[in-house]
C-alpha positions as CSV (number, residue, x, y, z in Angstrom):
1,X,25.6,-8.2,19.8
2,X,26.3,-9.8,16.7
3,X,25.6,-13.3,17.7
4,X,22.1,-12.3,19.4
5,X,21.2,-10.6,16.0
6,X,22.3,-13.6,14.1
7,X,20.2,-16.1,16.6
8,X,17.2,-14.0,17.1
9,X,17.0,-12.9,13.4
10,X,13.1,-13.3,13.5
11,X,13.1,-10.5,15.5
12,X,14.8,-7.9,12.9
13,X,11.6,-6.5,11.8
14,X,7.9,-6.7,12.7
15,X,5.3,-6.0,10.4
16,X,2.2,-4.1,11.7
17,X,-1.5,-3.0,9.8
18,X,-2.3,0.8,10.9
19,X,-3.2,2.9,8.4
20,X,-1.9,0.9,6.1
21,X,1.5,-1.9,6.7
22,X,4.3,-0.8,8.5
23,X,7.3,-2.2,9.4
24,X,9.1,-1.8,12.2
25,X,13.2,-2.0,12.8
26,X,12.9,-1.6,16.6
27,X,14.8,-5.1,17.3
28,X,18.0,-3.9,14.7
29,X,17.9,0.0,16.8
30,X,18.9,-1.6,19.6
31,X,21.5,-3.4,18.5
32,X,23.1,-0.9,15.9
33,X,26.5,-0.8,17.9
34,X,26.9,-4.5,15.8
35,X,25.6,-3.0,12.8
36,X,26.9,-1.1,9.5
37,X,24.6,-1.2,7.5
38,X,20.9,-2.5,7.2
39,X,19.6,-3.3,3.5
40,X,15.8,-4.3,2.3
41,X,13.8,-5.1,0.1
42,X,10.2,-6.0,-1.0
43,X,8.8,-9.1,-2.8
44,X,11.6,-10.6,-4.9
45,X,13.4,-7.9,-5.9
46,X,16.9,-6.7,-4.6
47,X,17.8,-5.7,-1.4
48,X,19.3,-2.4,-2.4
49,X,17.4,-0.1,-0.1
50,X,19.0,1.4,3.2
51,X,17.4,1.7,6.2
52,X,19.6,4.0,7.9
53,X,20.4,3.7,12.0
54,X,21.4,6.1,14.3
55,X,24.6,6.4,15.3
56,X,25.8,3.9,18.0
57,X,26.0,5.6,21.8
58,X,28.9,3.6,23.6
59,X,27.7,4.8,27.2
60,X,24.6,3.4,26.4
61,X,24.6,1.1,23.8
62,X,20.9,-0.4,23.9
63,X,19.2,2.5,24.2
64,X,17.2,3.6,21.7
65,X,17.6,7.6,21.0
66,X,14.7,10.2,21.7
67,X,14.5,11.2,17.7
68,X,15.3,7.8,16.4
69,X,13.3,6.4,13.2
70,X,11.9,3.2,14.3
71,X,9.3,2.1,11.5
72,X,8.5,3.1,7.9
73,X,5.3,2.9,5.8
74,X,5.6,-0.1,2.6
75,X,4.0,-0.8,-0.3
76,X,0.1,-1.6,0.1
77,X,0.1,-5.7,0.6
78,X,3.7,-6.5,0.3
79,X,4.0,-10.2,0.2
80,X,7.5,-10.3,1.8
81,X,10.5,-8.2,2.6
82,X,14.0,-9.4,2.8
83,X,16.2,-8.2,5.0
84,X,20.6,-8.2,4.9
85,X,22.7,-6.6,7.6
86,X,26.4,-6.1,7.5
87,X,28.3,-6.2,10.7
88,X,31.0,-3.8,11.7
89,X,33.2,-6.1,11.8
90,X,32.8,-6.4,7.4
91,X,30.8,-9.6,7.2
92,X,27.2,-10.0,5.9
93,X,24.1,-11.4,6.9
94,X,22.9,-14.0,4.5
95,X,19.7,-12.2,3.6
96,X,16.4,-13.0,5.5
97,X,12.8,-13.3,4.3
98,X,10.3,-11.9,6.5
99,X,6.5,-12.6,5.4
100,X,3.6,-10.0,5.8
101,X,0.7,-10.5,7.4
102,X,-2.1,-11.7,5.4
């Protein structure tokens, strides 16, 4: 899993205008069994934020749980949002830049 996040990395997070932006983590659900931790953030500033996964299901590792958060509101307009992922194994993502639709 952690080399199909790492060569389809445009496919982390999709922005999307309805009722204002959101962005959606669909791509990095699926794949949490590879992940730790995902961290964002908007514009230039840090990525310090968490977006926090559900926990990995090893019968069914794709699947994407009933009650799972999949997307979250942003800040009107954002520009960009980068996006870092640490792997369970302990290594990092270098951190990605993902530009809003204008």
């Amino acid at each position: 899993q952690k080399k199909l996040l790492e060569q389809f990395w445009t496919s982390w997070i999709a922005f999307r205008e309805w009722q204002g932006m959101t962005v959606y983590f669909t791509h990095l659900v699926t794949y949490r069994c590879a992940i730790k931790e995902v961290c964002y953030g908007f514009g230039d500033g840090p990525v310090d934020k968490v977006f926090k996964l559900p926990p990995c299901d090893g019968d069914d590792p794709h699947s994407v749980p009933e009650n799972a958060t999949l997307h979250m509101k942003v800040p009107p307009k954002p520009a960009s949002m980068q996006a870092q992922l640490t792997y369970v194994d302990g290594t990092q993502s270098p951190a990605r830049s993902f530009n809003a639709p204008k």
